[in-house]
C-alpha positions as CSV (number, residue, x, y, z in Angstrom):
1,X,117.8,86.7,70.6
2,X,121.1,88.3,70.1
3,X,120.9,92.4,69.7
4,X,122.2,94.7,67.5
5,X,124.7,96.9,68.0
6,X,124.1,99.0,65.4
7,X,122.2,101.8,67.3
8,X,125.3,101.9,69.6
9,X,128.2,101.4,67.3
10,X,126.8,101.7,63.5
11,X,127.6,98.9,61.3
12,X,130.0,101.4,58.5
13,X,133.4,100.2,59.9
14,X,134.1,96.4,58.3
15,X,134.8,95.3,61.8
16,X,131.9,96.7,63.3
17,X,129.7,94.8,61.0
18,X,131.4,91.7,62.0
19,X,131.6,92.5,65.5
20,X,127.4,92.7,65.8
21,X,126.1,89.5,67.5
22,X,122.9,89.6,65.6
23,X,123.8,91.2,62.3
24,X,127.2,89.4,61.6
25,X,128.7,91.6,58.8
26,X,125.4,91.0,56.1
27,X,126.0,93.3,53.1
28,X,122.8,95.4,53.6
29,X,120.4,96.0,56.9
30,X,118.6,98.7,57.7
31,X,118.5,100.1,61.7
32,X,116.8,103.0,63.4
33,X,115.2,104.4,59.7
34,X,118.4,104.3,58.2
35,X,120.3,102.1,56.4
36,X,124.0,100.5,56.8
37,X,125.5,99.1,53.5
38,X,129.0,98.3,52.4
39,X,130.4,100.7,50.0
40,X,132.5,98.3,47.5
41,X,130.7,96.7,44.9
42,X,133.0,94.5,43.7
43,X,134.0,90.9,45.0
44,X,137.7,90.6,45.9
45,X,139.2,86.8,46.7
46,X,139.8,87.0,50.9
47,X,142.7,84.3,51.8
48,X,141.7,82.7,55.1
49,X,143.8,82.0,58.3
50,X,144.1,79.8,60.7
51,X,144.2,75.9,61.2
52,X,140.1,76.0,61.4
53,X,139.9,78.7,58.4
54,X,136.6,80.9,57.7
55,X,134.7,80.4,54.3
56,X,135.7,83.0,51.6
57,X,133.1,85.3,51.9
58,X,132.2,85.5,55.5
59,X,132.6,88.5,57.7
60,X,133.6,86.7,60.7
61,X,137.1,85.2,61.8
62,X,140.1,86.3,60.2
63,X,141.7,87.1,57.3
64,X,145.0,87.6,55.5
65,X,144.8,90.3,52.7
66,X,147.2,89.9,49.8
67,X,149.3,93.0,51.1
68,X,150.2,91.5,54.3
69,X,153.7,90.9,54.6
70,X,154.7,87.2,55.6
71,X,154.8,87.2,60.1
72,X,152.4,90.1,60.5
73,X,150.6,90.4,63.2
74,X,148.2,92.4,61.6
75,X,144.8,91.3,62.2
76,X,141.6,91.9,59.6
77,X,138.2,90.6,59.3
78,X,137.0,89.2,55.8
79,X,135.2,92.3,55.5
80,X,137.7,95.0,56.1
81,X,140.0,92.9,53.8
82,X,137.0,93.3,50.9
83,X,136.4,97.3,51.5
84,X,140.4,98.1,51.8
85,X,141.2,96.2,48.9
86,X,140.0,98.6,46.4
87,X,142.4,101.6,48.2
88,X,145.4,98.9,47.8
89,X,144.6,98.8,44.1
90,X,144.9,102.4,43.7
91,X,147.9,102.7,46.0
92,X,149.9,100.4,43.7
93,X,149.0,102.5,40.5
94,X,149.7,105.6,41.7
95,X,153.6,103.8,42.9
96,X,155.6,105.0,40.3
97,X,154.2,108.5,41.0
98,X,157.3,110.7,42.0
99,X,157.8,111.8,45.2
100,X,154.0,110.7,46.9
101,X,153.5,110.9,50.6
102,X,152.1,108.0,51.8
103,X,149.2,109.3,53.8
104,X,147.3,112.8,53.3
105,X,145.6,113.2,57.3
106,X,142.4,115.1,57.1
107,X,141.7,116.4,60.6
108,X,139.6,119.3,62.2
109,X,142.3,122.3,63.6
110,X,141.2,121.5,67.3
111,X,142.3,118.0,66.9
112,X,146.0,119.2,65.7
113,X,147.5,118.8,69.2
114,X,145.1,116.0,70.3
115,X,143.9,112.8,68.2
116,X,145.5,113.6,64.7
117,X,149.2,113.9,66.7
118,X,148.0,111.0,68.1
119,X,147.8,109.3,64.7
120,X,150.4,111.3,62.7
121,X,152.7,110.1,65.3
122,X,151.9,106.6,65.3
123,X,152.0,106.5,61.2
124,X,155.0,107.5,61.6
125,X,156.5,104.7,63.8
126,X,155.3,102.4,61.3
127,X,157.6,104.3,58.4
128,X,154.3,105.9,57.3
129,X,155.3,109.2,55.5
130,X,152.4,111.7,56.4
131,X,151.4,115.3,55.2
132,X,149.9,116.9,58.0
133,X,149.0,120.7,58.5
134,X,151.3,121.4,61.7
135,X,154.4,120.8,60.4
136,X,153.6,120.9,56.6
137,X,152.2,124.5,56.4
138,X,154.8,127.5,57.2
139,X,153.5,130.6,58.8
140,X,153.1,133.1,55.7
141,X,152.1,130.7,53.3
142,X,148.4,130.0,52.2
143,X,146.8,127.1,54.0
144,X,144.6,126.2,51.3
145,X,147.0,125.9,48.7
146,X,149.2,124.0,50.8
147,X,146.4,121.8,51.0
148,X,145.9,121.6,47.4
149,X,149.8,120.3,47.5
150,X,149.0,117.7,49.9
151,X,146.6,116.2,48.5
152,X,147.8,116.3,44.9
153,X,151.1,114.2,46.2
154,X,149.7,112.0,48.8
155,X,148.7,108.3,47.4
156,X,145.5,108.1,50.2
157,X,143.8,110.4,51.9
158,X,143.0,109.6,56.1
159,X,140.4,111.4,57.1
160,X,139.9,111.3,61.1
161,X,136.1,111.7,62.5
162,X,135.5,113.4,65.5
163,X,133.2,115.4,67.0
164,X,135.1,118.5,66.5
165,X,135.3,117.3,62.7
166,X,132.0,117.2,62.4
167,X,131.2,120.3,63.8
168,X,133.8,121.8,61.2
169,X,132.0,120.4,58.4
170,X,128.8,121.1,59.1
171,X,130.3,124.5,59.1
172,X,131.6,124.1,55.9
173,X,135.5,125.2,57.2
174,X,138.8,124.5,55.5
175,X,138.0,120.9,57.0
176,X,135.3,120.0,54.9
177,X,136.9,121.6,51.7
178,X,139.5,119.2,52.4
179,X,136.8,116.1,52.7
180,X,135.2,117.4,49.3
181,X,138.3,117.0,47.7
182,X,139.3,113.6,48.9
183,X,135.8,112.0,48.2
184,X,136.6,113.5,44.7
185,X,139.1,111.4,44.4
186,X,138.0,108.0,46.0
187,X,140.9,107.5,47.6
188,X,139.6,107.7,51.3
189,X,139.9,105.8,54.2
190,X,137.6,107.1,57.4
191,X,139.0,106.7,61.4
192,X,136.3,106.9,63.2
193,X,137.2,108.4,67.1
194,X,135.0,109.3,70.1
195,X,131.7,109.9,67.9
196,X,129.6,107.1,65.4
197,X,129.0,106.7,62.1
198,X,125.5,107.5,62.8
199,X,126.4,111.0,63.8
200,X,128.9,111.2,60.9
201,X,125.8,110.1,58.1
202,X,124.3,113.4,60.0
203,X,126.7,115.9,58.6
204,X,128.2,113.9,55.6
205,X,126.0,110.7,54.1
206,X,128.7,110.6,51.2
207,X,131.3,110.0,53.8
208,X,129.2,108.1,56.4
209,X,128.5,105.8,53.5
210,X,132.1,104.7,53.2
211,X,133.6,101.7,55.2
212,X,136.4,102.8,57.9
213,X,138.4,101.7,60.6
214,X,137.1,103.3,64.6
215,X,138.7,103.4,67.3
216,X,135.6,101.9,69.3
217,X,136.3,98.4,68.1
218,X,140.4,98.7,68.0
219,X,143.3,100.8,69.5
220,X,144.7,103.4,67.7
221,X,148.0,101.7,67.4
222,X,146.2,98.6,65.7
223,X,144.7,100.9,63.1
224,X,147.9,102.7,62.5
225,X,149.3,99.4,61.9
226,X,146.4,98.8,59.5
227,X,147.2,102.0,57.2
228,X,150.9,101.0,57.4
229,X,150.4,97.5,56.1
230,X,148.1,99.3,53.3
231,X,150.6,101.8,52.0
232,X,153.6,99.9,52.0
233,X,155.2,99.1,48.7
């Protein structure tokens, strides 16, 4: 009998739930006295690719999102197609917003230099524009507010999961005021790095309930790829 992986790995990223050999992406299963569920409720049309083709619907093969440009190499499951599409929608209303940054990266301070450069970085070789605190906040101005400005002029909000960012939430830092605010807003797309969703449901079920990307099931470059594709008008 094939086993789960969801102990190991959780079942919240749309790949992940995919991924499991015994699972295979099902919309709701419960694991370990919890349960995994994916967060959109609506049904969104998934276009399929490939000469053999997966059945609209399934979470495993391939699939082509309506945002993907003609030649990308960008590859999605059927399931991370049907939880991004829902942040696509909202990234084309908010288009004709003046002067948006794409991205808004959420990140705990003692990633700055680490994981979120990382991914700032890479958004940016993909013509992501990105507000991030290190270069976005001057020394003498207040943090928080600056923060405020971010987020009211960014058109999603990345919000990267470590274990350093959930030890900042959990002690309810300028991190997880930042969190509160982008869950306000629905607009939110979890990275998942070095921890589990499991560990993330710990500090945050509101958060560990959405559907992400993690960097345990694809490079960072391939997920930076992922947001590009995303956000691009």
């Amino acid at each position: 009998m094939a086993q789960c992986t969801a102990p190991r790995y959780g079942h919240r990223t749309a790949s992940g739930r995919a991924n499991c050999p015994a699972c295979g992406g099902g919309g709701y299963r419960s694991f370990g006295g919890y349960a995994s569920y994916s967060t959109p409720s609506r049904s969104y049309p998934v276009t399929s690719s490939g000469g053999g083709g997966i059945s609209s619907g399934s979470s495993r093969g391939s699939a082509r999102p309506r945002w993907s440009r003609a030649g990308s190499s960008v590859v999605y499951t059927p399931a991370e197609v049907r939880s991004l599409t829902p942040i696509r929608e909202s990234v084309e209303r908010r288009s004709s917003l003046p002067d948006l940054r794409d991205v808004f990266l959420c990140h705990a301070w003692d990633d700055r230099k680490d994981a979120a450069k990382e991914l700032h970085d890479l958004l940016e070789s993909n013509n992501v524009t990105v507000w991030f605190s290190e270069k976005d906040v001057l020394l003498g101005t207040s943090l928080l507010r600056e923060i405020d400005k971010g987020l009211a002029k960014s058109r999603v909000g990345i919000v990267l999961v470590t274990p350093s960012l959930l030890k900042r939430i959990s002690a309810e830092g300028i991190a997880e005021k930042e969190l509160s605010a982008l869950l306000a807003r629905d607009l939110l797309v979890p990275v998942v790095h070095n921890t589990t969703y499991e560990a993330l449901r710990d500090v945050s079920p509101l958060l560990g309930s959405r559907s992400g990307l993690s960097t345990a099931e694809e490079s960072m470059a391939d997920i930076a790829a992922k947001l590009a594709e995303l956000v691009a008008l």
